[in-house]
N, C-alpha and C positions, 0 to 999 in steps of 0.2 A: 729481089734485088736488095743490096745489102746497103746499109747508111755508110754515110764515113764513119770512122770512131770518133771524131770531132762534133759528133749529134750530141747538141745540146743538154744537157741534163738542171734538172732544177737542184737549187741549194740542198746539202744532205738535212738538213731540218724540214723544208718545206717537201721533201720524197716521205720523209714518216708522216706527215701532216694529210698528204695526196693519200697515202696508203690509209692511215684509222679513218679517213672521212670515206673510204669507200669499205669501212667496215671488210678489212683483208688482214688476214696475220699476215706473218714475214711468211709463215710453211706456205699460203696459198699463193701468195705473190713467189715465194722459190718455185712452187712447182710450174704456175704459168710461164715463168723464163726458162727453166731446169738448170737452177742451180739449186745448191742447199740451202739452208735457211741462214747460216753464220755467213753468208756470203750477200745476203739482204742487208741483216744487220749492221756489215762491215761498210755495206754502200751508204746504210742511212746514217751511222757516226761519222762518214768522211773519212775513212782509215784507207778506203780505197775505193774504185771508181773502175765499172762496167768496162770494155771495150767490145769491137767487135757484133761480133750477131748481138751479143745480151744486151748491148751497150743500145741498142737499135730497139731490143724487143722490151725492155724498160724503159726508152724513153717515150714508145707508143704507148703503152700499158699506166705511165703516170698522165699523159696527155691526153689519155682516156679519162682517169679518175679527176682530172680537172674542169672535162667537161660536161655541160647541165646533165640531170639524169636522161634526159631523152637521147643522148650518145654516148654513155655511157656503156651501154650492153654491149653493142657492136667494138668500141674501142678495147674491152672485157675479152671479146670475142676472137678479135684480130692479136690481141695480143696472146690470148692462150693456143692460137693455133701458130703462134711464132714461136712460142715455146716448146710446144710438142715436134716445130722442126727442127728446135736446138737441139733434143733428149733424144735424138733420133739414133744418133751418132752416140752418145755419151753411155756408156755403160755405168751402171748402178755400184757405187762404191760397197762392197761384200755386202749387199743387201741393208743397207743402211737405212735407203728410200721406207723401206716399210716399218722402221721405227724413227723417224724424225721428228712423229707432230706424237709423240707423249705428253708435252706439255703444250697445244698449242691448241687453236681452236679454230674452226671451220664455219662457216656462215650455213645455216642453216633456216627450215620454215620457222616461221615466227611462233606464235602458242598455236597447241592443237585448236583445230578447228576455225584459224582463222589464213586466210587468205594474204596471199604475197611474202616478201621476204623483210622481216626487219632488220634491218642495219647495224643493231646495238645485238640481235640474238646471235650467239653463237655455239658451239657444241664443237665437242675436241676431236681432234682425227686417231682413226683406229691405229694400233702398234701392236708387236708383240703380245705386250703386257697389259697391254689399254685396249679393249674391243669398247669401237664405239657403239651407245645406246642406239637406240630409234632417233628419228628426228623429234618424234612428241613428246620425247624426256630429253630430250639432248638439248635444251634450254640452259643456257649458264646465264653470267652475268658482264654487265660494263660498266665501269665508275658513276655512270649516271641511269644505273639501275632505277631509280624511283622515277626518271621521268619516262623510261620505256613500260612502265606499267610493272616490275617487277617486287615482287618484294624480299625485302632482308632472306627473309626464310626460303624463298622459295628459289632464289638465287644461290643459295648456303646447298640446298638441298639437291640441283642440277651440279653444281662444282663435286659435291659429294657421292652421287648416282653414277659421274663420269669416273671420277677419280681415285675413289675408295677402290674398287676392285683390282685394281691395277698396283696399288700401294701395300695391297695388303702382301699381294704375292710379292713385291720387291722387298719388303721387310722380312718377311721369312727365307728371300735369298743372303740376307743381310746376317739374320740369327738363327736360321735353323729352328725357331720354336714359330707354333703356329700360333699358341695363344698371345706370343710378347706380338708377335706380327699383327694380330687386330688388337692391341692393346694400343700400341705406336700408333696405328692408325685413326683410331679413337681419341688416342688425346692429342694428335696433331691437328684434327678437326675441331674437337672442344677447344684447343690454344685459337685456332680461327674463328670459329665464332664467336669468341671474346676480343678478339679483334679486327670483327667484322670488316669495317670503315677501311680499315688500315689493307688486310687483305684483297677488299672488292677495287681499293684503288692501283692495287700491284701490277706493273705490266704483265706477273706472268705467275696468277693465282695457284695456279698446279704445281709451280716450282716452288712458290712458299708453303705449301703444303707440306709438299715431297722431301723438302729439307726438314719440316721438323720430326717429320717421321722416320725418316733416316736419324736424325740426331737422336730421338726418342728411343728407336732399336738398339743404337751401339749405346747407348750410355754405359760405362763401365760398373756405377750401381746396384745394376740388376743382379749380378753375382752373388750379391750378399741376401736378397731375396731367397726365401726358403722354398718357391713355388718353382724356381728356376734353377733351383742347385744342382739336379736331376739333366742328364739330358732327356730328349724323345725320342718316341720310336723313330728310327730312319725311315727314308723311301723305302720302298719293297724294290723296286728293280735296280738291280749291283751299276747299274751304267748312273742311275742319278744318285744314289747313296754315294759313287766316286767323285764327282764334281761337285756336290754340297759338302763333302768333306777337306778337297781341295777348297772350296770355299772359305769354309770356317776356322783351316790354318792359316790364312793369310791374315797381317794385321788389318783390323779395322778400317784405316783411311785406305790401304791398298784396296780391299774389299767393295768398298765404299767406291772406290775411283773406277774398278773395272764393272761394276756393273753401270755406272752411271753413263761409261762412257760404250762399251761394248753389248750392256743390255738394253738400256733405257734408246741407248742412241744419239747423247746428247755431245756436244762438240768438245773439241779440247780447252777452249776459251770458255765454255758456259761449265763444264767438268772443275776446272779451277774456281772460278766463283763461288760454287756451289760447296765447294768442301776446305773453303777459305782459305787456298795454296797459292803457289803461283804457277803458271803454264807450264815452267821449265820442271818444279819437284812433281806436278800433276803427268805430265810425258814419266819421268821417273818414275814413278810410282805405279802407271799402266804396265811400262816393259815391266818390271820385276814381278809384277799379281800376273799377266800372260807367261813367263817366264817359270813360275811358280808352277802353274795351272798345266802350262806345257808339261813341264817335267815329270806331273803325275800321271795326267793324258795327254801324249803326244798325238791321239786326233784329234785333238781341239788346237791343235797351232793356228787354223783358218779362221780369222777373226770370224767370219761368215758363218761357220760350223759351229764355233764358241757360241754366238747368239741366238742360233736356233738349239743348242742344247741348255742353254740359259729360261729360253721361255718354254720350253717344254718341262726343265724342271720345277717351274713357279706354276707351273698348271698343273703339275703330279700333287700339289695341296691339299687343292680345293677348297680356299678360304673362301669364306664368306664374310662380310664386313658389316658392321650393326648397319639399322637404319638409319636417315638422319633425323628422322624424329627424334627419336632416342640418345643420339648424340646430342643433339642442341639441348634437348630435357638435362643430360647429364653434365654439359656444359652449365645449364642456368643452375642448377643444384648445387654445383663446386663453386659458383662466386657468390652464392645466395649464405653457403658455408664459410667461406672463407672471411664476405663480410661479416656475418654477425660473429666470427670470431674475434674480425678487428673490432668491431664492436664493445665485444664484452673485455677484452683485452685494454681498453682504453678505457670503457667504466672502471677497472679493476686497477689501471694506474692509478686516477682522480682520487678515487676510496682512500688509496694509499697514500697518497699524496698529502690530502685532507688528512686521514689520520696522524700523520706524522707532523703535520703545520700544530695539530692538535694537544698533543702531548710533548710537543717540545721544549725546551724551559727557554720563558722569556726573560731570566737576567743569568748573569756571568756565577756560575758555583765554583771557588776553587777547586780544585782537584785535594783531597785529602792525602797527606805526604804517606811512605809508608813508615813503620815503625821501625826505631833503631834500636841497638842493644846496648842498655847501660853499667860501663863494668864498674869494679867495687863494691857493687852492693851485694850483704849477705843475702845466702837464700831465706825464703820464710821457711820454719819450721816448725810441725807440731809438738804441743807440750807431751814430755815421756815419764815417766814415771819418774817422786821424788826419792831423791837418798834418805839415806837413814838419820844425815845432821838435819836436812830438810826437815823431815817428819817431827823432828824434838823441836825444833823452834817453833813449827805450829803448833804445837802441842801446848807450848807455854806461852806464848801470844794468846791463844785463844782463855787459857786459864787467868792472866792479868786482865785481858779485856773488863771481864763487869766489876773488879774491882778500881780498876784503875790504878795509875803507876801511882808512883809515892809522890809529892808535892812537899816542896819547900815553904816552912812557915816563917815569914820574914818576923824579923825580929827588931822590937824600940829601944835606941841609945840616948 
């Protein structure tokens, strides 16, 4: 029996507040009702509002999560079998359902070898691109990782065990090179766990990932890199060699747009965020890359068909993605460098500084003028050879000398 649409629903703040305390993402609360996950997120902003069966089977499903744990499971219960009669009917948008939760996370058993389910453990759901781990590595993290027993590291280390595999093949759909694809992926890690805090607080850790490694891939820079001037060997089979090359003539944000949105799986409101557009150039930008990509394979028009020839070619790689040991190590190494550069950078101002307070002149020196030119005056000249009356007058000069001139004898009157 079906509610009125007029069932009650709690405030859209207190529906996200009912949802994190029952430790649920939006993917696991969509799938219990069967809608998509942008269509949770739209209930919990207030942008829009349930009717009908969903309307009924989310307001069971929160009025479960508000009651004590001991009816909780049942309300869990009731509500995910009201769900599966909504999906019954609904057909799967071009097979989307199986890449939605990329970036999301799934409540899973708490650490290996221990008993029950923790409410703060979670681990990401499988996709195309993303195959989820076990459940005894599929540990991530929650903003208050230290009080569920986790730590920085080991928290760093499940986000990266889920995540990296999946990142690395989306970057190499991005650039075509496998080494820039774990290179991106490496240092979008190393950027995280330098900014741990900031990261582990994120509603949606896998997306700030996934953006900087995406940003890190296209950077336009790498061209002038001598390691990357070269393209790589292609696929070996002509069907992925044609759509990685369709690929890598598209520009960059188109690129960037259709896989996020036709590989990844990600909505057209969370595709805009992500590549910092707005809804209306991010629609744009998909028709023209689909449009693009048709024209070269006209059997990829089916979005459906596009995305299963998309993860097929990100598995024809076979990247492998460093540890995160090795990551975090290469992380502390780059700020361990970077300080003591600023380090020595700043002893080396002070030196300077000092030196120059040092040798400075403590009073006022005029400036000396420069020289003018004074006209009139002869030039100086060397003495040159005397004449011939010259030479007679010294001749007799010199002859009067020891005599001496003649002298007047005064005379008495």
């Amino acid at each position: 029996m079906t509610r009125s649409p007029a069932t009650p629903l709690p405030p859209p703040g207190e529906r996200r507040r009912l949802r994190e305390t029952g430790a649920l993402t939006r993917a696991q609360l969509a799938e219990r009702i069967g809608v998509r996950p942008e269509a949770v997120r739209a209930w919990e902003s207030g942008r829009s509002t349930p009717r009908g069966r969903r309307r009924e089977a989310y307001a069971k499903l929160l009025a479960g999560l508000a009651e004590p744990a001991g009816g909780t499971t049942d309300a869990g219960t009731r509500a995910s079998g009201s769900g599966r009669q909504s999906r019954e009917g609904r057909p799967a948008p071009h097979g989307r359902q199986k890449v939605e939760g990329t970036a999301v996370m799934t409540v899973c058993p708490d650490k290996p070898g221990g008993g029950g389910r923790g409410r703060g453990t979670v681990a990401p759901e499988p996709s195309a691109f993303m195959q989820a781990p076990p459940p005894s590595s599929a540990r991530a993290f929650t903003a208050a990782e230290a009080s569920l027993g986790l730590t920085p590291a080991e928290a760093f280390d499940a986000l990266h065990s889920f995540c990296a595999p999946a990142l690395v093949r989306q970057a190499y759909l991005l650039t075509g090179r496998r080494d820039l694809a774990r290179e991106s992926v490496e240092r979008a890690f190393q950027l995280a766990w330098d900014r741990w805090p900031e990261v582990a607080r994120d509603p949606d850790p896998a997306g700030w990932v996934r953006a900087a490694a995406h940003e890190w891939a296209l950077s336009p820079w790498h061209r002038y890199r001598r390691r990357y001037r070269q393209p790589e060997p292609p696929p070996p089979d002509d069907d992925d060699r044609a759509l990685l090359d369709a690929l890598l003539h598209l520009p960059p944000p188109y690129r960037r747009t259709l896989l996020l949105y036709d590989g990844v799986g990600l909505g057209l409101p969370e595709t805009a965020a992500e590549t910092e557009a707005s809804t209306r150039a991010t629609a744009g930008r998909l028709l023209h890359a689909r449009e693009s990509v048709t024209a070269r394979l006209p059997e990829l028009s089916d979005p459906g068909e596009l995305h299963q020839r998309l993860a097929e070619l990100a598995a024809t790689g076979r990247l492998r993605s460093a540890d995160p040991p090795a990551v975090r190590g290469g992380s502390e190494r780059r700020a361990r460098f970077w300080t003591r550069a600023a380090i020595a950078f700043t002893v080396a101002l002070i030196g300077t500084t000092a030196l120059t307070l040092r040798t400075a002149p403590t009073r006022y020196e005029p400036p000396v003028p420069p020289g003018a030119t004074v006209r009139g005056v002869p030039p100086r000249v060397a003495p040159g050879p005397l004449s011939e009356d010259q030479r007679e007058l010294r001749a007799r000069l010199r002859e009067e000398l020891p005599r001496g001139p003649e002298r007047l004898t005064p005379q008495a009157r």
